[in-house]
C-alpha positions as MATLAB code, in Angstrom:
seq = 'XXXXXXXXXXXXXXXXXXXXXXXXXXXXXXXXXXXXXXXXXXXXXXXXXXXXXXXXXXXXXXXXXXXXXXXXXXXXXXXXX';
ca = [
     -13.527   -6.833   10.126;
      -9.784   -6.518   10.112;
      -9.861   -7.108    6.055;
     -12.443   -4.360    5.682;
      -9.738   -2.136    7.611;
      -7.120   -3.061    4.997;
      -9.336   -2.081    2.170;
     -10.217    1.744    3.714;
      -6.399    1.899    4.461;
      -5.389    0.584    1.414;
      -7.700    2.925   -0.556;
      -6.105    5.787    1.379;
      -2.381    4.305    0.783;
      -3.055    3.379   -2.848;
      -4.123    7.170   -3.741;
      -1.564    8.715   -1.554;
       1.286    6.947   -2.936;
      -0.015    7.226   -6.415;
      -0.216   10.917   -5.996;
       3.862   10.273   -4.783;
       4.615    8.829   -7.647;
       6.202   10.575  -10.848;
       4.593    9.885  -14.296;
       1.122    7.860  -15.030;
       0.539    4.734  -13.734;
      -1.739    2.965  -16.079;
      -3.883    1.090  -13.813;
      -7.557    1.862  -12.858;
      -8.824    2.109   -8.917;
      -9.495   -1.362   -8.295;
      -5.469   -1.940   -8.691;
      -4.640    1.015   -6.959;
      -6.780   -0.161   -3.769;
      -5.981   -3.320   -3.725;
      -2.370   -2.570   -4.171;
      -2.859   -0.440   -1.195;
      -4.433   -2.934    0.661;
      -1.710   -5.467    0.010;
       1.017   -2.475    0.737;
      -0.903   -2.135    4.146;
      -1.159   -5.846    5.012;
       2.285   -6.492    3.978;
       3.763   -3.803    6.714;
       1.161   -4.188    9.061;
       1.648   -7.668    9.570;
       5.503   -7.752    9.148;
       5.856   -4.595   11.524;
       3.684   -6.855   14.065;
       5.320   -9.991   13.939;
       8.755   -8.123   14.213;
       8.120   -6.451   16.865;
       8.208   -2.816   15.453;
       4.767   -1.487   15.849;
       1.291   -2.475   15.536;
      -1.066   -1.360   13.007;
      -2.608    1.090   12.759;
      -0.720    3.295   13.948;
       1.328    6.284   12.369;
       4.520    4.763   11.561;
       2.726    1.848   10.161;
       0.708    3.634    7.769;
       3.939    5.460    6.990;
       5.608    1.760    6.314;
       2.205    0.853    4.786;
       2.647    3.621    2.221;
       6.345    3.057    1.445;
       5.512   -0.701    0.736;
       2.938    0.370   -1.514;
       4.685    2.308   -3.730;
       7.314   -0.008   -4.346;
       4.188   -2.617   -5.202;
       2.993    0.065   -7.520;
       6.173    0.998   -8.920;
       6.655   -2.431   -9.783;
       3.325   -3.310  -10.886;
       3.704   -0.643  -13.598;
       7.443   -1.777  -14.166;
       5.925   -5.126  -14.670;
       3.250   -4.236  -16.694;
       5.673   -1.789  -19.139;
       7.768   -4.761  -20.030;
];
């Protein structure tokens, strides 16, 4: 259950920070959600075992979509070279 929560979030996290981003990102929706997903897991989970919040919760979707865009800034800076 808790992965199909990363995926919804991640959807919502991969669009949102796409839309945040300047230029085109050349990647299709499968990328963008599962780079969302992985944005979302990464910050949930770190958050948790810090000690800073728990996800879900607001400022962990905000961390959840600031990890994400750097994962999708660097998966097109990745994918450029």
């Amino acid at each position: 259950m808790e992965i199909l929560w990363y995926l919804l979030v991640g959807l919502v996290i991969g669009v949102l920070a796409r839309l945040i981003l300047p230029g085109k990102e050349n990647m299709g929706w499968i990328m963008t959600i599962l780079l969302g997903a992985l944005g979302a897991f990464l910050a949930g989970n770190l958050g948790h075992w810090v000690g800073w919040y728990d996800f879900p919760s607001w400022i962990g979707f905000v961390a959840a979509l600031v990890v994400a865009i750097i994962l999708i800034a660097l998966y097109d800076w990745l994918k450029s070279r």
